[in-house]
LUMRORO-409687 format. One record per residue (C-alpha): residue in three letters; y, x, z. Coordinates in steps of 0.05 Angstrom, whole numbers, padded with zeros to 5 digits, always signed. Example, Ala and Ser with C-alpha at 12.3 -4.5 7.8 and 13.67 -1.06 7.14 Angstrom:
REM LUMRORO-409687
ala-00090+00246+00156
ser-00021+00273+00143
END
This chain:
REM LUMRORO-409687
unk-00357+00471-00301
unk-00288+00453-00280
unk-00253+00477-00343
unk-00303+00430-00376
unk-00284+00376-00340
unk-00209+00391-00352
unk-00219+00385-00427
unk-00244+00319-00414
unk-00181+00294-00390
unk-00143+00322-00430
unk-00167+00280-00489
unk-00098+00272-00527
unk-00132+00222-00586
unk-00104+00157-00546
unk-00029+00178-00546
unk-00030+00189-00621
unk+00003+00144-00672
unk-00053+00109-00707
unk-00013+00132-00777
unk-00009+00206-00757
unk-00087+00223-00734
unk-00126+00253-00783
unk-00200+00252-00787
unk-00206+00319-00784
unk-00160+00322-00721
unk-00207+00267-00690
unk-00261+00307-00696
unk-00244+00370-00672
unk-00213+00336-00609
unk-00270+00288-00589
unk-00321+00357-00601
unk-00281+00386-00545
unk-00260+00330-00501
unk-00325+00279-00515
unk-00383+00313-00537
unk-00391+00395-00519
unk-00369+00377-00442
unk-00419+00334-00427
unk-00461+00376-00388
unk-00406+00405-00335
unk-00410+00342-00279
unk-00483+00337-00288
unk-00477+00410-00286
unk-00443+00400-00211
unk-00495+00347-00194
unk-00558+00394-00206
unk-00524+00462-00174
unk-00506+00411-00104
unk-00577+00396-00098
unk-00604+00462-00129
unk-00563+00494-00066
unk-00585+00439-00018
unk-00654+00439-00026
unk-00657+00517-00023
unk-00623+00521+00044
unk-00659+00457+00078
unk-00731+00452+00047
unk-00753+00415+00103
unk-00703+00369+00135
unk-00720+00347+00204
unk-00662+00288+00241
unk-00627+00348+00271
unk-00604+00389+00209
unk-00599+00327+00174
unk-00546+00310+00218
unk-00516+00370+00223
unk-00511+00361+00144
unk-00475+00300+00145
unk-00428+00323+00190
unk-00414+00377+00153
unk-00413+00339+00081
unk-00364+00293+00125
unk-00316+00345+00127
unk-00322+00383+00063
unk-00331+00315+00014
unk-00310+00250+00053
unk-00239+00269+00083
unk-00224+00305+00021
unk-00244+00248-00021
unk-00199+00197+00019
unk-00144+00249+00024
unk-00135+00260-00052
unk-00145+00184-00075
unk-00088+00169-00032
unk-00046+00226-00053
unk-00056+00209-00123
unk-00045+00133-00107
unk+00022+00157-00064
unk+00041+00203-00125
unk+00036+00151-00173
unk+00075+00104-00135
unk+00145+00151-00129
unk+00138+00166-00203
unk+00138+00102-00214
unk+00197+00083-00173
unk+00232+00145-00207
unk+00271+00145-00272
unk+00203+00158-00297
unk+00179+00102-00284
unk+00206+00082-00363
unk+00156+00133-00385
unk+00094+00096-00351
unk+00048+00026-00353
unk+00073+00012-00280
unk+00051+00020-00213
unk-00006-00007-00170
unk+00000-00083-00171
unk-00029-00104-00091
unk-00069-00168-00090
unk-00106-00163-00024
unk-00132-00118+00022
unk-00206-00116+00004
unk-00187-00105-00066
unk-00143-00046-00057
unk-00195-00010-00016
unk-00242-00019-00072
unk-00191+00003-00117
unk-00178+00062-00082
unk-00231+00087-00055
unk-00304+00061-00084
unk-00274+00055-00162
unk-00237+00104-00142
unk-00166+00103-00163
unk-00175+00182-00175
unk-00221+00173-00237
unk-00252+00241-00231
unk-00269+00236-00159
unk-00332+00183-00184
unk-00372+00255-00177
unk-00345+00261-00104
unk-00366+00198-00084
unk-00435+00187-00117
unk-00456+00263-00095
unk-00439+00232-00020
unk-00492+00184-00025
unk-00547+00225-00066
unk-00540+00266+00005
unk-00546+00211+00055
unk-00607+00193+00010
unk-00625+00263+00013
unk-00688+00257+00062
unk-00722+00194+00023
unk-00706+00242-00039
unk-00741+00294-00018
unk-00792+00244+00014
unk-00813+00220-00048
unk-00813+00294-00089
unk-00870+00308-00043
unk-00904+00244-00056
unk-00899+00254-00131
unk-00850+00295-00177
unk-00876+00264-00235
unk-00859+00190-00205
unk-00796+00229-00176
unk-00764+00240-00235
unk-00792+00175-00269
unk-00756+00137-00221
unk-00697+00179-00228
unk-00690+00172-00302
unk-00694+00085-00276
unk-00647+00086-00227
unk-00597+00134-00277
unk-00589+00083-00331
unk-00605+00019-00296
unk-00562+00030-00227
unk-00487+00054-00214
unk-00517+00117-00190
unk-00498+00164-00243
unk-00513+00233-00239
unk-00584+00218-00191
unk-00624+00244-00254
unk-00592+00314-00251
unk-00579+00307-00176
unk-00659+00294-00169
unk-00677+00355-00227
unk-00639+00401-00175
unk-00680+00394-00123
unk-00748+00398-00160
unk-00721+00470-00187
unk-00690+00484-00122
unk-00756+00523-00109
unk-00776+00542-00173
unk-00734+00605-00185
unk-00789+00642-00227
unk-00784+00575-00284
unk-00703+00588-00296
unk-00711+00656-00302
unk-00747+00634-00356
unk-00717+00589-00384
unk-00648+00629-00380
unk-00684+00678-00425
unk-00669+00628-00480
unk-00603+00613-00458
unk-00565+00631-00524
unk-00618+00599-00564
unk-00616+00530-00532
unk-00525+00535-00525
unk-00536+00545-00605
unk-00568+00484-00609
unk-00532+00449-00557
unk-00475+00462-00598
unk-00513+00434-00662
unk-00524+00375-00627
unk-00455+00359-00601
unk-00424+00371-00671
unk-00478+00323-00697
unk-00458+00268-00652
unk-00387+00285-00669
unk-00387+00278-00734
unk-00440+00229-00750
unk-00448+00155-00728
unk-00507+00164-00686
unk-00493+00198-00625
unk-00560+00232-00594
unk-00525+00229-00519
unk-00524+00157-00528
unk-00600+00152-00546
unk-00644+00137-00474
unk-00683+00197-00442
unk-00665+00240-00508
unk-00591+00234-00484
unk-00616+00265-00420
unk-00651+00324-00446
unk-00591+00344-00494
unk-00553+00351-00431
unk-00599+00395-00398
unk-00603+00433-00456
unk-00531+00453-00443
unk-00542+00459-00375
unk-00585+00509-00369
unk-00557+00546-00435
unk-00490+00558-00406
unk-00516+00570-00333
unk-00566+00624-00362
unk-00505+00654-00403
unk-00462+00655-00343
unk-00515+00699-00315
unk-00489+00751-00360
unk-00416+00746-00326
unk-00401+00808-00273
unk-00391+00754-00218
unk-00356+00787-00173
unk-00284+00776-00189
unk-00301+00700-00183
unk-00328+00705-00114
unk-00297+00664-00058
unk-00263+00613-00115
unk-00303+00544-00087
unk-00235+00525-00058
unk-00200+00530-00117
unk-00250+00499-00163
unk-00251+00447-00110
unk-00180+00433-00112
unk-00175+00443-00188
unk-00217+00391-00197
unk-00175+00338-00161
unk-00105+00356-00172
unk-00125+00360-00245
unk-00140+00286-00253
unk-00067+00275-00223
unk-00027+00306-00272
unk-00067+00306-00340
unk-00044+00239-00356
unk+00038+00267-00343
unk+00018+00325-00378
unk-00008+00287-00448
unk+00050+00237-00445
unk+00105+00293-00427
unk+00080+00338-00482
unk+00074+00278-00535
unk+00152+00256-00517
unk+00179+00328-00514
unk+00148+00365-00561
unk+00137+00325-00631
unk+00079+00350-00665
unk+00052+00325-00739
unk-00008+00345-00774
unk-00053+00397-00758
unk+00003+00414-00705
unk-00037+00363-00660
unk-00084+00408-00655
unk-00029+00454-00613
unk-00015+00398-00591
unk-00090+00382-00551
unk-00084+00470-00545
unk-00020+00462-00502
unk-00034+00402-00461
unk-00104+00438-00432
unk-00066+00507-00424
unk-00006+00467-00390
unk-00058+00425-00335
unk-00103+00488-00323
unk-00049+00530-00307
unk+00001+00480-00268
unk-00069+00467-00228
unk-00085+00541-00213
unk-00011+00563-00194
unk-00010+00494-00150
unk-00066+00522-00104
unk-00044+00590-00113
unk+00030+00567-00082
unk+00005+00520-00029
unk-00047+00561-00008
unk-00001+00619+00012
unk+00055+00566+00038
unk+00013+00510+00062
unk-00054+00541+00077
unk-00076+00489+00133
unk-00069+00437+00087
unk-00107+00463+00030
unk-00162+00480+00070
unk-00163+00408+00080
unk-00162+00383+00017
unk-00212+00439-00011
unk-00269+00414+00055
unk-00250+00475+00091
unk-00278+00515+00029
unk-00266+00601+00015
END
C-alpha cells in the first residue's frame, strides 16, 4: 500500500521539458504513478475499518471513547506533528541557498487561513488520508448505526456522500466495515485474486492509453478500484508474512516523511543528473528508489537514535 502511494508522488511527468517527453515515456509513467496505484489509499481506508469493525462490533459510549482517545494519540498528534514539520522543513530550505531551486516559501495572510492551510488542506498533501480517516471514526457509531438499519441503503449513501461531499475515501471506509464480518466472502473472493489483478491491470493500461478513463466513469470507477483491492490483498495472502511483522511504525512513518522529500527528490535528480530519451525512464526508476530508501534508512536511523520521538510521530505504533 505505501509503496503505491510512493509511486504516486513520485510522478516525474511535470518537471519534464515539454520538447523532451515522449509519448511513450508519458505513458509508461502515468501507468505507474496515475492509473495502477489507485487502489493503495482506498486500500488503507477499507483495512482501518475492516480492523475496526472486527475488534468493536458493538460499540457502546465507553469503548467508543476509549477509541477516540486512543485514535487521538495514534492519528491526531501525529497528523499535527508532521504538517508542521513539513511546513518548518520547507521554510529553512527555503531560507537556504536552496531556496534558488524552489517556488518560495509559505506566504502568511492571516491566522485563520494558515490553520486551514496547514492543517484541514493540509499543507502535507498526503496526510488528506490521515485526516478524513479521523472523522470516518468519530462518525464511526452512526456508521455502524445505519449498517444495521440497512447495508443496501448503507452503501447507497456511501457511494452519495463519496462523489458529492469532501469525504473521500467513506465508500471504501464504509465497504470495510460491511466485510469486517464476513471473512468466509474474501476467502472467496481472494480465490480469484490473480484473475481479477489481470484485469485490474487491463483496465489501468486502458485508461492509460486511451482517452476514456474507466476510474473517471461514476460507480464503475468505484468497482475498478475494488477490483484491485481485493486482487492484490488476496495475492498478498500468498506472502510468508512474517518477516513483515511489527512494520506499522514504519509504514506509518514512510508514509509521511515521504510526501516531504519526493518533491526535493524529483527536482534534485532532474538538476543533477540530465537524462534524455528513454533515459527518463531511469530517470522516474531512480527518483522512486532514491525516496523509498532515504524514507526507510530515515526511520531506521532515528528510530535507534531518537526512538521517543518516532514513537511519536508513528502514534506510538510497533
Amino acid at each position: 500500500m505505501v509503496l503505491g502511494v510512493i509511486m504516486v508522488h513520485c510522478n516525474i511527468l511535470s518537471s519534464l521539458p515539454t520538447d523532451h517527453s515522449t509519448i511513450i515515456i508519458d505513458h509508461i509513467v502515468k501507468f505507474f504513478s496515475e492509473e495502477f496505484p489507485r487502489f493503495c489509499v482506498p486500500w488503507f481506508f477499507f483495512i482501518s475499518a475492516y480492523i475496526a469493525g472486527n475488534k468493536y462490533p458493538r460499540l457502546p459510549r465507553n469503548l467508543y471513547f476509549n477509541l477516540l482517545k486512543k485514535r487521538f494519540q495514534s492519528i491526531l498528534i501525529p497528523y499535527i506533528l508532521w504538517n508542521t514539520l513539513a511546513l518548518l522543513f520547507w521554510q529553512i530550505i527555503n531560507l537556504s541557498l536552496l531556496s534558488k531551486y524552489t517556488s518560495g516559501g509559505y506566504h502568511f495572510t492571516s491566522i485563520g487561513q494558515f490553520f486551514i492551510d496547514l492543517y484541514i488542506s493540509p499543507i502535507l498533501v498526503p496526510l488528506w488520508f490521515l485526516r478524513n480517516l479521523m472523522v470516518f471514526i468519530l462518525a464511526l457509531p452512526l456508521l455502524k448505526r445505519l449498517l444495521r438499519l440497512s447495508p443496501t441503503l448503507f452503501i447507497i449513501t456511501s457511494i452519495l456522500l463519496e462523489y458529492f461531499t469532501p469525504l473521500s475515501g467513506i465508500f471504501y471506509y464504509s465497504l470495510g466495515l460491511v466485510f469486517a464480518n464476513h471473512d468466509d466472502k474474501l476467502n472467496l473472493i481472494f480465490k480469484n485474486s490473480y484473475a481479477m489483478g489481470a484485469v485490474y491491470c487491463i483496465i489501468a493500461l486502458f485508461s492509460t492509453l486511451s482517452g476514456h478513463n474507466i476510474f473517471d466513469i461514476p460507480v464503475l470507477g468505484l468497482i475498478a478500484v475494488l477490483l484491485g483491492l481485493f486482487a492484490f490483498w488476496g495475492i498478498c495472502q500468498n506472502i510468508n508474512a512474517q518477516q513483515f511483522k511489527n512494520t506499522s511504525g514504519m509504514v506509518f512513518f514512510m508514509y509521511a516523511f515521504h510526501g516531504i522529500i519526493s518533491p526535493y527528490a524529483i527536482k534534485g535528480l532532474a538538476l543533477t543528473c540530465h537524462f534524455h530519451g528513454f533515459g527518463y525512464i531511469i530517470y522516474y526508476i531512480i527518483t522512486f528508489a532514491t525516496v523509498t530508501i532515504t524514507s526507510y534508512l530515515a526511520y531506521a536511523i532515528l528510530k535507534r537514535i531518537f526512538p521517543t520521538g518516532i514513537r511519536v510521530l508513528t502514534g506510538q505504533r510497533t
